[in-house]
C-alpha positions in Angstrom: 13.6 -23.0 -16.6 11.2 -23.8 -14.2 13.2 -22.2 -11.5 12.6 -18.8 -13.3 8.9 -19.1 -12.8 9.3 -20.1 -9.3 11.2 -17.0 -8.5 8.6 -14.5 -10.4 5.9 -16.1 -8.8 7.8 -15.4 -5.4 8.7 -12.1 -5.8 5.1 -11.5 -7.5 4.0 -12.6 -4.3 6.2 -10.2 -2.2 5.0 -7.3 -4.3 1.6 -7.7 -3.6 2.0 -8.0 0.4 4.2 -5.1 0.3 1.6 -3.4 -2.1 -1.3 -4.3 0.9 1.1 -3.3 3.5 1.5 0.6 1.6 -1.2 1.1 1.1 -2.6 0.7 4.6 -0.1 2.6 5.9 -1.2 5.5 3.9 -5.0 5.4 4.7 -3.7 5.6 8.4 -1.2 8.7 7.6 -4.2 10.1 5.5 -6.5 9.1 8.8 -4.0 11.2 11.3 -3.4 13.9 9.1 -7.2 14.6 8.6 -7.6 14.5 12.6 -5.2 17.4 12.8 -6.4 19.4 10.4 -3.8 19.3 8.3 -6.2 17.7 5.3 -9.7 19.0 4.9 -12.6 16.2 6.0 -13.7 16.5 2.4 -10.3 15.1 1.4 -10.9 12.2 -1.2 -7.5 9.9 -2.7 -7.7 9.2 -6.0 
């Protein structure tokens, strides 16, 4: 039984990297896209 909290604690692990890694991707997308005008300079994420 351990072995099942071993592998949650793994994969919660992995889920909050890849949440990290998302979600600095996206302020660098939402970065570009203001630079081109695409999004207004006022543009605020929720």
């Amino acid at each position: 039984m351990e072995a099942f909290g071993i592998i949650g604690l793994s994969f919660g692990v992995m889920g909050f990297i890849f949440g990290i890694s998302c979600l600095n991707k996206v302020e660098k997308l939402t970065k570009k896209l203001k630079e081109k005008g695409i999004l207004e300079e006022d543009y605020k994420e929720l």
